[in-house]
C-alpha positions as protocol buffer text, in pm:
chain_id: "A"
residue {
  index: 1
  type: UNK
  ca { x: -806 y: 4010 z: 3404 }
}
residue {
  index: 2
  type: UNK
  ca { x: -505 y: 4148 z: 3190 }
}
residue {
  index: 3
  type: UNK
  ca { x: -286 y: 3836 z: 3251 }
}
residue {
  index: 4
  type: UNK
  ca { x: -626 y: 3653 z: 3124 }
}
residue {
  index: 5
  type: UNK
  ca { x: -652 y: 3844 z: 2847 }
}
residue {
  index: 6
  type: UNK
  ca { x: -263 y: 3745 z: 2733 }
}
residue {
  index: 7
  type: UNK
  ca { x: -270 y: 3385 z: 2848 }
}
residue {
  index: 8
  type: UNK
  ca { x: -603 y: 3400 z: 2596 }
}
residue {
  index: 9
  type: UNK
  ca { x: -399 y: 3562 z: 2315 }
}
residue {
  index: 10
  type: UNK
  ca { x: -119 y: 3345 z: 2367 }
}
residue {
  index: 11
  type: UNK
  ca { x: -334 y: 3046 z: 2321 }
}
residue {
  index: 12
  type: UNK
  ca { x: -523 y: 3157 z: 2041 }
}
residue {
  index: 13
  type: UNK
  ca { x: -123 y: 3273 z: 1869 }
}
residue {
  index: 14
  type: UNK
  ca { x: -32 y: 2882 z: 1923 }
}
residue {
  index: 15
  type: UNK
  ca { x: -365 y: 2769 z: 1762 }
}
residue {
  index: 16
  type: UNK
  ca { x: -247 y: 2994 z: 1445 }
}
residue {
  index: 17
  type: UNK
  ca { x: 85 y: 2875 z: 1399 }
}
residue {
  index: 18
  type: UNK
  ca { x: -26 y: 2501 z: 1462 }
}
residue {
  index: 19
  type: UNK
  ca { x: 68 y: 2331 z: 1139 }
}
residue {
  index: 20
  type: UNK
  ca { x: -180 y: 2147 z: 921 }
}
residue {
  index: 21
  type: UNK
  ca { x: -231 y: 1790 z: 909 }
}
residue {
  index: 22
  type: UNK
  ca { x: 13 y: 1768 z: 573 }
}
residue {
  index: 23
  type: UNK
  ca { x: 264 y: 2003 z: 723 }
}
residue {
  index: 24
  type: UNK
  ca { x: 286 y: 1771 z: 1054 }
}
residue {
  index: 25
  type: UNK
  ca { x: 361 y: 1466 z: 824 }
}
residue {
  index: 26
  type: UNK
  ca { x: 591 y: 1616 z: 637 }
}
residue {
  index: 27
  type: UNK
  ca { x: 847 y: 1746 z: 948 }
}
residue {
  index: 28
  type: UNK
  ca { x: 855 y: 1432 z: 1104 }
}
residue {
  index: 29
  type: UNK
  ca { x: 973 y: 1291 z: 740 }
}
residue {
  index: 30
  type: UNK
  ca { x: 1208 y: 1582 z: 729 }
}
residue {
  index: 31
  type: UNK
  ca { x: 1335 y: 1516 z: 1074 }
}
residue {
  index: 32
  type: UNK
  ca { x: 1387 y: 1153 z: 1003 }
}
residue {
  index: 33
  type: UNK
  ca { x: 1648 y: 1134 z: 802 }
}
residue {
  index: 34
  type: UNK
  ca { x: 1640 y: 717 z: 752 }
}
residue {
  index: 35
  type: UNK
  ca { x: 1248 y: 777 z: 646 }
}
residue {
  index: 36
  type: UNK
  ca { x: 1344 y: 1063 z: 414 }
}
residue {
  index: 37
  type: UNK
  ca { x: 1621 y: 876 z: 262 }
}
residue {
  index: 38
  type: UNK
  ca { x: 1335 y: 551 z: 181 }
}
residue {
  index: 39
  type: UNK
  ca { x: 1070 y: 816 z: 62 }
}
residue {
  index: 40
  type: UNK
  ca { x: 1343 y: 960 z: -233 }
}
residue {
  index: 41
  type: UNK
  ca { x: 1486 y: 609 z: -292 }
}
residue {
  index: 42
  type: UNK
  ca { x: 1058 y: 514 z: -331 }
}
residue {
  index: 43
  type: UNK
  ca { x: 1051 y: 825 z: -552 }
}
residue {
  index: 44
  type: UNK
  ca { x: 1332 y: 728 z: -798 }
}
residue {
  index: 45
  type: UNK
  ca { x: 1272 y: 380 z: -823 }
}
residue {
  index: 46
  type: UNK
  ca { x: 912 y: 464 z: -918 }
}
residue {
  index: 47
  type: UNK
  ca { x: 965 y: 706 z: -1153 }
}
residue {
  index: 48
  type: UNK
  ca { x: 1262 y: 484 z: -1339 }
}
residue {
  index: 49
  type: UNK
  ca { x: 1025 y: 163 z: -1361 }
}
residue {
  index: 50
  type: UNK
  ca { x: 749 y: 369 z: -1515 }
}
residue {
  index: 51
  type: UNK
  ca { x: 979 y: 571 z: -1794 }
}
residue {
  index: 52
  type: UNK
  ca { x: 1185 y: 268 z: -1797 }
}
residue {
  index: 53
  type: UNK
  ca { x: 889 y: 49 z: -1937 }
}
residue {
  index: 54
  type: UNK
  ca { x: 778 y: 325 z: -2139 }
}
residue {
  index: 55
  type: UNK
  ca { x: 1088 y: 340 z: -2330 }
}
residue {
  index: 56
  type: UNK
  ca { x: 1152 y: -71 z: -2361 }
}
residue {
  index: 57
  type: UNK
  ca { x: 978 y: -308 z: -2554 }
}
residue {
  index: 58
  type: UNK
  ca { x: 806 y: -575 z: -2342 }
}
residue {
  index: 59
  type: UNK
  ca { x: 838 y: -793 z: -2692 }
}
residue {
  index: 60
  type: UNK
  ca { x: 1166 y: -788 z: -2720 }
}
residue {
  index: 61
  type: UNK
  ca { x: 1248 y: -856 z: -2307 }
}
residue {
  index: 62
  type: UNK
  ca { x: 983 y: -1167 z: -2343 }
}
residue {
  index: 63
  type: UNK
  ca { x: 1136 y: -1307 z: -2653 }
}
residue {
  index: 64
  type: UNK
  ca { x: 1292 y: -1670 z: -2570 }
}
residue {
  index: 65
  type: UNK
  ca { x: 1674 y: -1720 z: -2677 }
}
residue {
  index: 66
  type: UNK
  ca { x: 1724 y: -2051 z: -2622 }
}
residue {
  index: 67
  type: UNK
  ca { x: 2108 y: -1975 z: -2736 }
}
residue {
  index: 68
  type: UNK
  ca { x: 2139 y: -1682 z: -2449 }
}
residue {
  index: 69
  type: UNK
  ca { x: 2054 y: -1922 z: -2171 }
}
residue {
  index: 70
  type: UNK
  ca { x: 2167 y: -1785 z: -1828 }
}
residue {
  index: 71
  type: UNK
  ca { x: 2452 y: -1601 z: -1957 }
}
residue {
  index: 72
  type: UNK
  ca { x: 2622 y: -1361 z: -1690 }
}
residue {
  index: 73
  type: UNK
  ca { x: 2606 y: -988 z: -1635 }
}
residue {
  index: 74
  type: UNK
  ca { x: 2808 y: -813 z: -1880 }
}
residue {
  index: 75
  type: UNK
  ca { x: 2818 y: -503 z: -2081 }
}
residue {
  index: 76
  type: UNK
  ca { x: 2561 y: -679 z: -2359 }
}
residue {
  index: 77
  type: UNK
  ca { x: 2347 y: -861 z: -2066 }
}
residue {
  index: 78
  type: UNK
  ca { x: 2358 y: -594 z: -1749 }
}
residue {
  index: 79
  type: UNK
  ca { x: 2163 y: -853 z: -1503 }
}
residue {
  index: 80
  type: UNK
  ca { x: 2258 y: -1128 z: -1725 }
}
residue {
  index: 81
  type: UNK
  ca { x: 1953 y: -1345 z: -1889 }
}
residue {
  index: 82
  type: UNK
  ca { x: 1724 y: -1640 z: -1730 }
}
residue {
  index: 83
  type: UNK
  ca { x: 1664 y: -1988 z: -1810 }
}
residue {
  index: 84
  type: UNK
  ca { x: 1443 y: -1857 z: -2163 }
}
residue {
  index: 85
  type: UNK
  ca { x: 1769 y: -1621 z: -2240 }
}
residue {
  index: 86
  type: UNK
  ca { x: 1588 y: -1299 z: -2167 }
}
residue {
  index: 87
  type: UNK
  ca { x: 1711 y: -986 z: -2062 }
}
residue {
  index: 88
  type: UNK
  ca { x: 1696 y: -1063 z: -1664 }
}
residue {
  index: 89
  type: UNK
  ca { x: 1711 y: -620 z: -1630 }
}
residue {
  index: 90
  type: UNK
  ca { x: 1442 y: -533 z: -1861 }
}
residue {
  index: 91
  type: UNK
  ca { x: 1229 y: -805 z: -1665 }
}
residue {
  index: 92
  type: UNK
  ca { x: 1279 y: -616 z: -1326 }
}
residue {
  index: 93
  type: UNK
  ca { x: 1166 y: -278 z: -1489 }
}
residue {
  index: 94
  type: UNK
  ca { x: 902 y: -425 z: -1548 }
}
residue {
  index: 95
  type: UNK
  ca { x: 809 y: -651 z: -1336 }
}
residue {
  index: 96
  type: UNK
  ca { x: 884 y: -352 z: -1048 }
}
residue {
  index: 97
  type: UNK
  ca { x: 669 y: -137 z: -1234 }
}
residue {
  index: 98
  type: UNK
  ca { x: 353 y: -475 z: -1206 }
}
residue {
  index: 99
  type: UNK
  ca { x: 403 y: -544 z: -869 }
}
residue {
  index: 100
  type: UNK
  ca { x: 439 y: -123 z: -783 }
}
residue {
  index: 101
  type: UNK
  ca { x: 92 y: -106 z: -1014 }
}
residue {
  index: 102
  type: UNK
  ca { x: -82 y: -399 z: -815 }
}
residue {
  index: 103
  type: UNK
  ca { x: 31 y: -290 z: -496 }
}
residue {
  index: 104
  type: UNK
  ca { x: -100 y: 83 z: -555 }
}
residue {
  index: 105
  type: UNK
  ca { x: -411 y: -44 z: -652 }
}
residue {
  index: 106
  type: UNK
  ca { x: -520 y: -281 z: -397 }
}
residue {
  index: 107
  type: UNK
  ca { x: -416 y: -36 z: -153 }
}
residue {
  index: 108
  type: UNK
  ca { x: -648 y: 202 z: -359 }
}
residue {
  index: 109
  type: UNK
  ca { x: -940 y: -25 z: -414 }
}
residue {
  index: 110
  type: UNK
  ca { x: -940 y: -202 z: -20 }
}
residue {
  index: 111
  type: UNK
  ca { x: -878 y: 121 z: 116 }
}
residue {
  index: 112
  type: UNK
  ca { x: -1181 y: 269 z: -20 }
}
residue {
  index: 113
  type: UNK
  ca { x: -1410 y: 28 z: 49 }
}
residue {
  index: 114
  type: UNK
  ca { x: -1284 y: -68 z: 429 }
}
residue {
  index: 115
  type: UNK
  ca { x: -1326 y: 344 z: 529 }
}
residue {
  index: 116
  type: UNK
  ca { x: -1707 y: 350 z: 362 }
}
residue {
  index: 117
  type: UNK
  ca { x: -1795 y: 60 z: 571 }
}
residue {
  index: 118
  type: UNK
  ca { x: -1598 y: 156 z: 840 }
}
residue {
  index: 119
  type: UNK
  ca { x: -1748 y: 496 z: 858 }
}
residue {
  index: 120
  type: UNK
  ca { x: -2083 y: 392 z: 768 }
}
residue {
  index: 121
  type: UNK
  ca { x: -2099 y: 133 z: 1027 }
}
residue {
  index: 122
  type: UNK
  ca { x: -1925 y: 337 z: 1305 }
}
residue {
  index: 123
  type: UNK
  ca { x: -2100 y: 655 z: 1288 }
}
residue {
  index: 124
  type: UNK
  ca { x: -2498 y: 497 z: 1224 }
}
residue {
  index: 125
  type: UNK
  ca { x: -2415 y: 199 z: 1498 }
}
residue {
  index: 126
  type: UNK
  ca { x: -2688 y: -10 z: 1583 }
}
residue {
  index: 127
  type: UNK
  ca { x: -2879 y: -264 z: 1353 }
}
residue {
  index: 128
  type: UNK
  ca { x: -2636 y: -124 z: 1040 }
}
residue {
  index: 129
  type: UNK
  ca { x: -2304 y: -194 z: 1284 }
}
residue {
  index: 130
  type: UNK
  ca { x: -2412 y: -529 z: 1374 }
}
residue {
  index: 131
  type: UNK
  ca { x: -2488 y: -636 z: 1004 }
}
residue {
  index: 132
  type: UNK
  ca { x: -2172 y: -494 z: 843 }
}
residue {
  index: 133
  type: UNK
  ca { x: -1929 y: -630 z: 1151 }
}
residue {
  index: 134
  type: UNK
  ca { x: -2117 y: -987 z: 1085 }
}
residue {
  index: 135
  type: UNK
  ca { x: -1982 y: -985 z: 720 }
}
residue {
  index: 136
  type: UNK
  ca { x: -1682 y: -826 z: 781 }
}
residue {
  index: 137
  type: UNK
  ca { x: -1632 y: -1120 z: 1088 }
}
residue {
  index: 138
  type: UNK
  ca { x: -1752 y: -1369 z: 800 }
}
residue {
  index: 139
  type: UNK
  ca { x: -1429 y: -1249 z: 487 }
}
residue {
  index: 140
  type: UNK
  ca { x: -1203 y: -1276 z: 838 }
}
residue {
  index: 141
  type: UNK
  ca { x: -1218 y: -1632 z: 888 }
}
residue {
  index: 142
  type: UNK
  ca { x: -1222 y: -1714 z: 518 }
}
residue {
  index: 143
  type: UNK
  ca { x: -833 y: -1868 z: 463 }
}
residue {
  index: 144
  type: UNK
  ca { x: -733 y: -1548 z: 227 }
}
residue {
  index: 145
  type: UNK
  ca { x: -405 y: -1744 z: 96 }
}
residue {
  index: 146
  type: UNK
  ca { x: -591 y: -2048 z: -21 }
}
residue {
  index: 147
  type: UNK
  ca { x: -938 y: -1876 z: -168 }
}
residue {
  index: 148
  type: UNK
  ca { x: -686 y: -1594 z: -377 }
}
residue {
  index: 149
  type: UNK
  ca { x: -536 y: -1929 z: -473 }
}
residue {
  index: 150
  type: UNK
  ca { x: -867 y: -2082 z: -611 }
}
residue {
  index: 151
  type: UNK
  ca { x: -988 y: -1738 z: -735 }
}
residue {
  index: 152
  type: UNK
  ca { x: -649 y: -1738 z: -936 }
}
residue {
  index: 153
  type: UNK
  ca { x: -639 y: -2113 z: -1067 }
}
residue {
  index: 154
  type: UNK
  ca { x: -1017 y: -2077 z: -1231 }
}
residue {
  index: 155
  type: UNK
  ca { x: -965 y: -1719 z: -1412 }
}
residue {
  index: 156
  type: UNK
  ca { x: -822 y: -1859 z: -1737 }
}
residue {
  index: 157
  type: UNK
  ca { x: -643 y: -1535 z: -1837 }
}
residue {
  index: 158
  type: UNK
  ca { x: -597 y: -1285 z: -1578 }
}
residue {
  index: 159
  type: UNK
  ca { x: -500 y: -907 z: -1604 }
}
residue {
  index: 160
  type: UNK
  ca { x: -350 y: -639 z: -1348 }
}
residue {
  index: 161
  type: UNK
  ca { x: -706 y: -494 z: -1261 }
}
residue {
  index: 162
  type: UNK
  ca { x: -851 y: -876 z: -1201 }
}
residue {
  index: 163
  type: UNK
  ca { x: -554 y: -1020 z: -1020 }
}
residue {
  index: 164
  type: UNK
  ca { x: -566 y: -655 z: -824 }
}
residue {
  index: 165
  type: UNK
  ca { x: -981 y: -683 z: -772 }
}
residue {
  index: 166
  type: UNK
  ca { x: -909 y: -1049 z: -643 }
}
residue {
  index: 167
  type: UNK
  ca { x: -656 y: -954 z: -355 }
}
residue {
  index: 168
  type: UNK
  ca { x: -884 y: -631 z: -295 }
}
residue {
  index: 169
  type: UNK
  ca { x: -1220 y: -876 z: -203 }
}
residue {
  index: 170
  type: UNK
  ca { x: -1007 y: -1013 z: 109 }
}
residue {
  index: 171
  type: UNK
  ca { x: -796 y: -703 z: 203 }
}
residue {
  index: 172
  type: UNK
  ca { x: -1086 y: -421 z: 320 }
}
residue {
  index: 173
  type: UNK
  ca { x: -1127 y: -571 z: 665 }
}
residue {
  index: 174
  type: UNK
  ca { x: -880 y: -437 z: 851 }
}
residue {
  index: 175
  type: UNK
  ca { x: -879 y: -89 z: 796 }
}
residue {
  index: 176
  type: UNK
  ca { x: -1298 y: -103 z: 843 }
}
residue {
  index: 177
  type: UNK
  ca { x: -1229 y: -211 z: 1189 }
}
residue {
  index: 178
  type: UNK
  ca { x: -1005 y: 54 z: 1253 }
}
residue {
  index: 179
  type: UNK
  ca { x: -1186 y: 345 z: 1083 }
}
residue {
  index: 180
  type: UNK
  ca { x: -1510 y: 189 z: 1278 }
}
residue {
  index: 181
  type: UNK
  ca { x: -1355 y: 240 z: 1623 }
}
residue {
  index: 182
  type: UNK
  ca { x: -1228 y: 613 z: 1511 }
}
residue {
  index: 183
  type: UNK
  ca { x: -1577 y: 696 z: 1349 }
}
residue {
  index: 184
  type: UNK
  ca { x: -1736 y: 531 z: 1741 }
}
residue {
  index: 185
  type: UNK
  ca { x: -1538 y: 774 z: 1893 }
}
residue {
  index: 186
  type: UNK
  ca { x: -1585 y: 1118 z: 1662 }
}
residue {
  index: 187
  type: UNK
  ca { x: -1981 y: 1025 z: 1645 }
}
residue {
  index: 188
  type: UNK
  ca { x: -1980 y: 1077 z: 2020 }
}
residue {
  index: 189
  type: UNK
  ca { x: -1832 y: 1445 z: 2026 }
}
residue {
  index: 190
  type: UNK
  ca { x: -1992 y: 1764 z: 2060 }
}
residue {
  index: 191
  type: UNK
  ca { x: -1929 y: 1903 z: 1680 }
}
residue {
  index: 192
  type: UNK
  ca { x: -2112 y: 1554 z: 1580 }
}
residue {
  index: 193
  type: UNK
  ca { x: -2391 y: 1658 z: 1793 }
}
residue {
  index: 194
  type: UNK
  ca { x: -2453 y: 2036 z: 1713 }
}
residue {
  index: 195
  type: UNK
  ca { x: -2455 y: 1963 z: 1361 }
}
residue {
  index: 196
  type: UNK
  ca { x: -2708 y: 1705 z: 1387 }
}
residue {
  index: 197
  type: UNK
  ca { x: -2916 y: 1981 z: 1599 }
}
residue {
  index: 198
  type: UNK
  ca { x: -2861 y: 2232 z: 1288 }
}
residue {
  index: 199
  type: UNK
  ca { x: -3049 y: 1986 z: 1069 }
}
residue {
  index: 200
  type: UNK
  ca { x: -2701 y: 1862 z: 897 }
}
residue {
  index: 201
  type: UNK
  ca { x: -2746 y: 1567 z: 636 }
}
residue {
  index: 202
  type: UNK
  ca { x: -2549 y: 1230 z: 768 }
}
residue {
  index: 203
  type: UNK
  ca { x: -2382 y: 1210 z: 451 }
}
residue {
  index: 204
  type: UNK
  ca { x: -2266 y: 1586 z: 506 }
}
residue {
  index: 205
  type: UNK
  ca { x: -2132 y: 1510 z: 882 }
}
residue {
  index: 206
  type: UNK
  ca { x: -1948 y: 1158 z: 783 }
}
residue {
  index: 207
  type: UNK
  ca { x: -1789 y: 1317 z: 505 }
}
residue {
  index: 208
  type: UNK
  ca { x: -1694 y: 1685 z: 567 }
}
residue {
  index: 209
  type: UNK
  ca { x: -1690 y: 1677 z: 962 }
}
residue {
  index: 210
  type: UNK
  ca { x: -1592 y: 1316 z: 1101 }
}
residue {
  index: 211
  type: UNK
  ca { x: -1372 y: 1183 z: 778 }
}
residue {
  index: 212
  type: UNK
  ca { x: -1131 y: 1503 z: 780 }
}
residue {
  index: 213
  type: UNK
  ca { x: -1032 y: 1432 z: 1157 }
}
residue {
  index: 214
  type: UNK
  ca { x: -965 y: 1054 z: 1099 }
}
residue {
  index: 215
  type: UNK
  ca { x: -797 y: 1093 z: 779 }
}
residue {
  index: 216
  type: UNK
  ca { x: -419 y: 1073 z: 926 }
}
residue {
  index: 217
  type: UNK
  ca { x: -454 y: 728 z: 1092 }
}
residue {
  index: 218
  type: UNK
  ca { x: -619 y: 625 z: 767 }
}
residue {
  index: 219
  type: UNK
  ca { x: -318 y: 761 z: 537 }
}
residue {
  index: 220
  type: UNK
  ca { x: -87 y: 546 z: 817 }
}
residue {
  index: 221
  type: UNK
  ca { x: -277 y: 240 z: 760 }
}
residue {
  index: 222
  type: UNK
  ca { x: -248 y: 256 z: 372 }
}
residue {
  index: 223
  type: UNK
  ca { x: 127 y: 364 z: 384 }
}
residue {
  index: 224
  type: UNK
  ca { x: 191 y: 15 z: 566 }
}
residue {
  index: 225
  type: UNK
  ca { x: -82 y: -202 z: 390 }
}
residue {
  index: 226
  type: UNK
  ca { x: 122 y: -99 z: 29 }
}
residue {
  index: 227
  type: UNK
  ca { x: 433 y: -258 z: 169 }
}
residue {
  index: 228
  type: UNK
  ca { x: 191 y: -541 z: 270 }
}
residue {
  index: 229
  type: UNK
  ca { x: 31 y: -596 z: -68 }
}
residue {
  index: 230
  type: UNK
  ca { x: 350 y: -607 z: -261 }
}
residue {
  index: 231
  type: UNK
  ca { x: 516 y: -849 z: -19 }
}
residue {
  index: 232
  type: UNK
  ca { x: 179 y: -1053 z: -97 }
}
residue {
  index: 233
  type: UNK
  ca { x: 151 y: -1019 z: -478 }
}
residue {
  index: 234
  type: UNK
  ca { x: 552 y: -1146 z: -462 }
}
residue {
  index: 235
  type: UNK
  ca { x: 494 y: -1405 z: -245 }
}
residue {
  index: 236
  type: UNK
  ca { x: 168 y: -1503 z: -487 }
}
residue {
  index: 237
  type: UNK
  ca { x: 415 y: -1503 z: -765 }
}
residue {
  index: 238
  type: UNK
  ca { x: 642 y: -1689 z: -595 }
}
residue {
  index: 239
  type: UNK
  ca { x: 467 y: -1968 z: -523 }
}
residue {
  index: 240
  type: UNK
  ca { x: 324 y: -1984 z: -907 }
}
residue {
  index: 241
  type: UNK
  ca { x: -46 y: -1877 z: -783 }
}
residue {
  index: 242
  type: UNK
  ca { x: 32 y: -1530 z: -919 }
}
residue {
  index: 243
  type: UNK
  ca { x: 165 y: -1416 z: -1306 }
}
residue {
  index: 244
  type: UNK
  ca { x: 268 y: -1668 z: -1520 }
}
residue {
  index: 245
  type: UNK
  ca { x: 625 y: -1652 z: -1586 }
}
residue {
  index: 246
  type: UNK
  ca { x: 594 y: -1446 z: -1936 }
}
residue {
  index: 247
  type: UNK
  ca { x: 498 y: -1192 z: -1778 }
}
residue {
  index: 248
  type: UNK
  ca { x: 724 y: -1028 z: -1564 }
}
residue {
  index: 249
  type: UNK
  ca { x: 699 y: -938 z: -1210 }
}
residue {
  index: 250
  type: UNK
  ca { x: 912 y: -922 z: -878 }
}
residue {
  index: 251
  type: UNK
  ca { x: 744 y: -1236 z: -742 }
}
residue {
  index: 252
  type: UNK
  ca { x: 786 y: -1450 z: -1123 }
}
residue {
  index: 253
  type: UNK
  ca { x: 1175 y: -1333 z: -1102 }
}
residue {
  index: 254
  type: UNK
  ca { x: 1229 y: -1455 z: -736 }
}
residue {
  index: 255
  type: UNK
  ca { x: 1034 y: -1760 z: -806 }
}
residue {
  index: 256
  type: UNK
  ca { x: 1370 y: -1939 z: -985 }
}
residue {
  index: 257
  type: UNK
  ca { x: 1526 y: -1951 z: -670 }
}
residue {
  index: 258
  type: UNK
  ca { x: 1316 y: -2254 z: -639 }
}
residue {
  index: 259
  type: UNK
  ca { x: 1573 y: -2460 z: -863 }
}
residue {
  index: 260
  type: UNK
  ca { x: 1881 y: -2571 z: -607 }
}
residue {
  index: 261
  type: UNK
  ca { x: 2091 y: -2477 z: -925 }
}
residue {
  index: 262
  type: UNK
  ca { x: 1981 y: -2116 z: -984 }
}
residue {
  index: 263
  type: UNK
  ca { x: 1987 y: -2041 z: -676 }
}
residue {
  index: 264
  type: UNK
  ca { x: 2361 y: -2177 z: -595 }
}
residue {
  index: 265
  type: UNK
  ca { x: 2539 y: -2057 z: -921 }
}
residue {
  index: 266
  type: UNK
  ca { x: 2310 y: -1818 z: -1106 }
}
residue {
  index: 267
  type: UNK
  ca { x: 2269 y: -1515 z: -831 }
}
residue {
  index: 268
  type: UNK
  ca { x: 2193 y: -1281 z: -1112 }
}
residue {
  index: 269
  type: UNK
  ca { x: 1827 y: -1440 z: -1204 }
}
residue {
  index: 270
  type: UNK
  ca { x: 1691 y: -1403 z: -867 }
}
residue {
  index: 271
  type: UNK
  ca { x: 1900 y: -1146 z: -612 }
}
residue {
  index: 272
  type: UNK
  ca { x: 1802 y: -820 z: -839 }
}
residue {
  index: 273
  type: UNK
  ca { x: 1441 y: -894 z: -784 }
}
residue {
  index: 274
  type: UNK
  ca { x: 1530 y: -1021 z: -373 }
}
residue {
  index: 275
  type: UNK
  ca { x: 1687 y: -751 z: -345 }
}
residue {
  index: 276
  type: UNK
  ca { x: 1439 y: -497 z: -472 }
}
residue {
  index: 277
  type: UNK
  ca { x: 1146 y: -677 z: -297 }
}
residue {
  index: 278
  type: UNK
  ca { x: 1338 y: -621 z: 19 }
}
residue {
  index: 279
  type: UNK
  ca { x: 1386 y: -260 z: -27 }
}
residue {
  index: 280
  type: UNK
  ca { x: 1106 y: -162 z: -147 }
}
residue {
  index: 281
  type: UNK
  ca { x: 951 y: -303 z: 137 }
}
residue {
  index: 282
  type: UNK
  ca { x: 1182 y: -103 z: 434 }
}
residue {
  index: 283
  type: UNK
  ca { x: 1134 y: 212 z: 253 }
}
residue {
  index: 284
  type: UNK
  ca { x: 760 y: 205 z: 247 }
}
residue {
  index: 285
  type: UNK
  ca { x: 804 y: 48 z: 635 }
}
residue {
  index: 286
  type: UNK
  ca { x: 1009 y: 339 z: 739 }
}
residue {
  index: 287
  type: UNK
  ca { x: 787 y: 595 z: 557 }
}
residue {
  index: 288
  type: UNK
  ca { x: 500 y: 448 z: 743 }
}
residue {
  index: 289
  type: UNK
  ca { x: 670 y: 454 z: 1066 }
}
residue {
  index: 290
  type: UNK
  ca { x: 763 y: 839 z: 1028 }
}
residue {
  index: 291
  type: UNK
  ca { x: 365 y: 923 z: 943 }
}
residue {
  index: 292
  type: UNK
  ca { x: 254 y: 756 z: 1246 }
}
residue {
  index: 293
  type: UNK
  ca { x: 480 y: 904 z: 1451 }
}
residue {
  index: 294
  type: UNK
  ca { x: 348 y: 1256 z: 1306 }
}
residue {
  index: 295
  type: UNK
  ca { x: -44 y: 1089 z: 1399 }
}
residue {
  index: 296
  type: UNK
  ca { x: 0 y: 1004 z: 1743 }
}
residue {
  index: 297
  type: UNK
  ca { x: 151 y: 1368 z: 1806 }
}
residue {
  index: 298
  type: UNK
  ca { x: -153 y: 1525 z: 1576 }
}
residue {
  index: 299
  type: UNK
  ca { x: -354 y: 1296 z: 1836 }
}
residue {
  index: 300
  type: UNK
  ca { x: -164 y: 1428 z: 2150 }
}
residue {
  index: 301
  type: UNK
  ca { x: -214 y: 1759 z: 2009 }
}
residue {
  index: 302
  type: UNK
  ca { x: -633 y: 1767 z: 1948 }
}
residue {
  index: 303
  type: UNK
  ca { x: -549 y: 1910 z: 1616 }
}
């Protein structure tokens, strides 16, 4: 009975000193030292694009030179200036700061609405599973590339938000799917069930009981899909589907690699923003990595 008694206590001592969801995340970051290196190189380059464009005058960085035509890095030009003879470093503040903004916000906007349908259709089941997983089937098999393409083409003038709310109406799906199959499982559990019995609203049981124990796969998810949507929004811009060139973004700067020319002899217009894209990118990977590392051992855990 006594060794019950401190096998019990020991247990319950464990269960205390357990850390929190948050906590867990942040050791495995801690412990990774490549993922804690991308998370303070995310961190700078964030905060210097956004007091960066602050401080500069988007003006003055679009206004056409036609006598400063690709001219070289120097100490006037520090990334040298493009085929309009603007500032080619001014451009990638900003345009880092438009694709960081458009790439926040899809991941925002999709990720909202793919864990309300997602936990709305996993947790009721039924008639309202088989109706949302029908239209969620239907935006799957759309081609995403060419209908953003379309979507783009016929808005005259587009902004941030509308380019953003474009991407967002083709980008919910996948994490619905995957916060469905959580919410199947957590509606099954015993906690589910006893607050039903205690006469617990739905709304009350998806939101403060089953959404709190799925919300570390669903911070995973949207980790990776940011990295996602700002490879897309470059590639978008890339291809000419996405900004127009006057106003600047990673995917506008990397597009005049397309000319054989600028991309043999004039590195400077085009490997900044390459270079960038491609960084960004790993850091946000290897962030992602660490926090789902830090899930599956919450998972292994029961916590």
């Amino acid at each position: 009975m006594a060794k019950e008694v401190v096998e019990t206590t020991e247990q319950n001592e464990d269960s205390n000193i357990s850390p929190s969801g948050l906590r867990v995340f942040w050791i495995e970051i801690l412990r990774d030292k490549l993922a804690l290196g991308s998370l303070i190189f995310f961190v700078l380059v964030t905060l210097t694009v956004f007091i960066g464009s602050a401080l500069l005058d988007l003006d003055e960085i679009t206004k056409i030179d036609p006598l400063s035509r690709f001219l070289p890095p120097s100490s006037e030009h520090i990334l040298g200036t493009d085929t309009g003879g603007r500032e080619i470093f001014g451009q990638l503040i900003y345009g880092t700061r438009n694709s960081l903004v458009i790439g926040i916000l899809v991941t925002a906007m999709s990720g909202t609405i793919g864990v309300l349908v997602g936990l709305v259709s996993g947790y009721f089941g039924g008639h309202t599973d088989n109706v949302l997983m029908r239209v969620l089937d239907f935006f799957l098999i759309l081609p995403f590339l060419m209908i953003v393409i379309i979507f783009v083409s016929l808005v005259p003038k587009y902004t941030i938000t509308s380019f953003s709310l474009i991407m967002t109406a083709f980008l919910w799906m996948g994490i619905a799917r995957l916060v469905r199959s959580k919410a199947l499982q957590e509606r099954e559990l015993d906690y589910v069930n006893a607050s039903k019995t205690l006469g617990t609203s739905n709304i009350t049981i998806m939101f403060s009981h089953v959404f709190p124990n799925i919300t570390s796969i669903i911070i995973v998810n949207m980790t990776l899909s940011l990295a996602s949507n700002i490879g897309i929004e470059s590639g978008l811009s890339f291809l000419g589907f996405g900004f127009p060139e006057s106003t600047p973004s990673l995917g506008t700067l990397l597009s005049y690699a397309t000319n054989p020319t600028t991309l043999e002899k004039r590195w400077w217009v085009w490997a900044p923003a390459a270079i960038l894209i491609l960084l960004l990118m790993l850091s946000v990977r290897n962030v992602g990595e660490a926090l789902k590392r830090a899930a599956d051992a919450q998972q292994r855990r029961g916590t």
